[in-house]
Each structure stands twice: as C-alpha cells, then as structure tokens.
C-alpha angles and dihedrals in degrees: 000000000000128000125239142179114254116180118202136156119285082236099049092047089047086062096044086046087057104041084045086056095047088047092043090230129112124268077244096057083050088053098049095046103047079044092058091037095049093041119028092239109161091348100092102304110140122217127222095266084054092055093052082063090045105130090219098066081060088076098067115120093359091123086063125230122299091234085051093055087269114139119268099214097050089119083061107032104039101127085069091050098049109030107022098252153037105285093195090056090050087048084236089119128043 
C-alpha cells in the first residue's frame, strides 16, 4: 500500500474517528472502503487498458459499410444485427 495526504474537515474525521472506533477498524480501513464502494475501485471496475480487450468493441465495423453492401440503419436496428430480433418487440429492451 502507499500513504497519502488526505485533508478533511476536524468535524468529518471526528466522526470517522468515532465510527472506526464502534467498528473496531481504522479511519484508514473506512477510506479505503467508501472509496472502493463509491467507485468501483478494486470491486469490478475495469480500467482503460481492460476496455481495449472489451469483446464488444470487436464488433465495430463487423455489419460492414453501406457503400460496401453493409446495412445503412445498424445504429438503429442493432438488436437485429446482433442478436437476430427485435428485442423491444420480444419485451427483452426497454
């Protein structure tokens, strides 16, 4: 783990102090969890390198360009591209 300065008011880490102490944790152990819990830090957040692997950006250009033969309404019918319907007929999509 690595330190680092965090600057809050006296009456917010009076608080923290005291919830640490009912809990029987450190103010630090509170951080570090609201942290994970409001951000998704470390609890199945991905970073930017993850979303270059997503499987989904593989898609991209996989219908083809309209001038190529492609269809020209993919960007509104892509349920039916992608999964063979209309998934709002089927009440599948809001």
């Amino acid at each position: 783990m690595t330190k680092t300065l965090l600057t809050v008011p006296k009456r917010t880490l009076g608080r923290m102090k005291a919830l640490a102490h009912r809990r029987k944790t450190t103010v630090s152990r509170l951080l570090r969890e609201a942290v994970e819990k409001t951000y998704g830090i470390d609890a199945g957040l991905k970073s930017d390198l993850d979303w270059k692997e997503d499987p989904l950006l593989k898609l991209i250009g996989t219908f083809g360009d309209p001038i190529d033969g492609g269809p020209n309404d993919s960007t509104l019918n892509h349920d039916k591209y992608i999964y063979g319907g209309d998934l709002k007929k089927r009440g599948k999509a809001s």
